[in-house]
C-alpha positions in Angstrom: 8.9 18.6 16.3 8.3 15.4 17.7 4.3 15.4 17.2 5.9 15.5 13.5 8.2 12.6 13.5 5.9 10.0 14.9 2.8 10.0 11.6 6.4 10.3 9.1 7.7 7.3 10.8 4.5 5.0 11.1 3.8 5.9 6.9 7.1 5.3 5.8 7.1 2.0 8.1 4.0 0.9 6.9 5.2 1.7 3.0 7.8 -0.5 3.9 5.9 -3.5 4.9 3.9 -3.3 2.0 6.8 -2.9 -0.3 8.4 -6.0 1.2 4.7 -7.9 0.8 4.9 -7.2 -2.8 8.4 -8.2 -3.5 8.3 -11.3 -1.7 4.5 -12.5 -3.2 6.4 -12.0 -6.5 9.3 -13.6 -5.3 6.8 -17.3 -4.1 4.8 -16.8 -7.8 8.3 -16.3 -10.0 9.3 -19.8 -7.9 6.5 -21.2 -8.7 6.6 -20.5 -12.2 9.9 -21.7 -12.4 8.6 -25.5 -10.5 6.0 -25.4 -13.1 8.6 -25.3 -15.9 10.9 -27.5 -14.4 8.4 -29.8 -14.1 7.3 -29.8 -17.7 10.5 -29.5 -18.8 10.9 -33.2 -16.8 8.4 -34.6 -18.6 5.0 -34.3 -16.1 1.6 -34.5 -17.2 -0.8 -31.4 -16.5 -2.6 -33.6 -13.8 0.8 -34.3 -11.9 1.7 -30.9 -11.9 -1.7 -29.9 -10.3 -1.5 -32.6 -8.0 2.0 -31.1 -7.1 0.2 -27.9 -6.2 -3.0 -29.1 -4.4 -0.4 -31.2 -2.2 1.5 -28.2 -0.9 -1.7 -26.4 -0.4 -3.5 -28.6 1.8 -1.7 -27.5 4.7 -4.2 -24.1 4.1 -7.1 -26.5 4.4 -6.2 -28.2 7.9 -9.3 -29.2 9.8 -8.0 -27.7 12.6 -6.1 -24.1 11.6 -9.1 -21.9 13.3 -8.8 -24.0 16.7 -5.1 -23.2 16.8 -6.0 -20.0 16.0 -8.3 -19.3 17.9 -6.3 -20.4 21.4 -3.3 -18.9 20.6 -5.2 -15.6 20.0 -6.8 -16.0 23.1 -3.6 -16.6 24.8 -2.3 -13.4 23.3 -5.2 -11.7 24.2 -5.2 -13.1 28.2 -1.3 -11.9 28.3 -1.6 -8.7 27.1 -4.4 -7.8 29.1 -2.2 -9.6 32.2 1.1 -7.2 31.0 -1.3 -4.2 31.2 -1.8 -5.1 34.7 0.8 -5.8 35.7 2.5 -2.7 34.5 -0.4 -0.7 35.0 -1.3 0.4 31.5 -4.8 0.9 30.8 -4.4 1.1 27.0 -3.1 -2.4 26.8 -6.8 -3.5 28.4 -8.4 -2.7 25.2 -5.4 -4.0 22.6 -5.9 -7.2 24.7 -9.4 -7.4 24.7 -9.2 -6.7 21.0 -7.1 -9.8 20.3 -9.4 -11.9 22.8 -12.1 -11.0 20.9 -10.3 -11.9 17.5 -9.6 -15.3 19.4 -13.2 -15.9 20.8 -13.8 -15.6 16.8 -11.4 -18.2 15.7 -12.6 -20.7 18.1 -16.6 -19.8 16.9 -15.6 -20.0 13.2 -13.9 -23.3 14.1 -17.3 -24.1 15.8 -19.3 -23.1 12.9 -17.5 -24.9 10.0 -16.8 -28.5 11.9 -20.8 -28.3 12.4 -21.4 -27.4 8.4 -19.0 -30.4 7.8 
């Protein structure tokens, strides 16, 4: 009975999450819709409006996002793999080296772009 209940609960868990992505990306476009309006309600020219938006998008392009990435990945990764043995879980060796890896990729990404730039 039990080797039945745990697949049930992961898909209707991950249903969940998805359902909850969906509602709340609709949620952040029908606000921004609504600033948009508002805005030419107010009078704003289409370049002030875009200016608006570029503005509270450049957090996304911060020159360095993948560094902090990267380290606190590979912080993650060092802790989990320090929980696992500390509590003497093998399985947590390889989630933690997982997310290490992951971090190890950040910090090369971060590597990679500032020497494009």
């Amino acid at each position: 009975m039990d080797v039945f209940l745990v697949p049930i609960v992961a898909i209707i868990f991950g249903c969940l999450i998805a359902i909850f992505g969906i509602i709340f990306s609709y949620l952040e476009k029908k606000r921004q819709y609504e600033s948009i309006e508002k805005m030419v309600e107010a009078g704003k020219n289409p370049e002030e409006i875009k200016e608006f938006f570029l503005m509270k998008n450049k957090r996304a392009s911060d020159p360095h996002l993948y560094l902090k990435r990267g380290v606190i990945t590979l912080a993650i990764g060092l802790g989990t793999i320090g929980f696992g043995v500390v509590v003497k879980v093998e399985a947590l060796y390889g989630i933690g080296i997982f997310i290490l890896i992951l971090g190890i990729a950040f910090l090369l990404l971060n590597y990679l772009i500032k020497n494009k730039n």
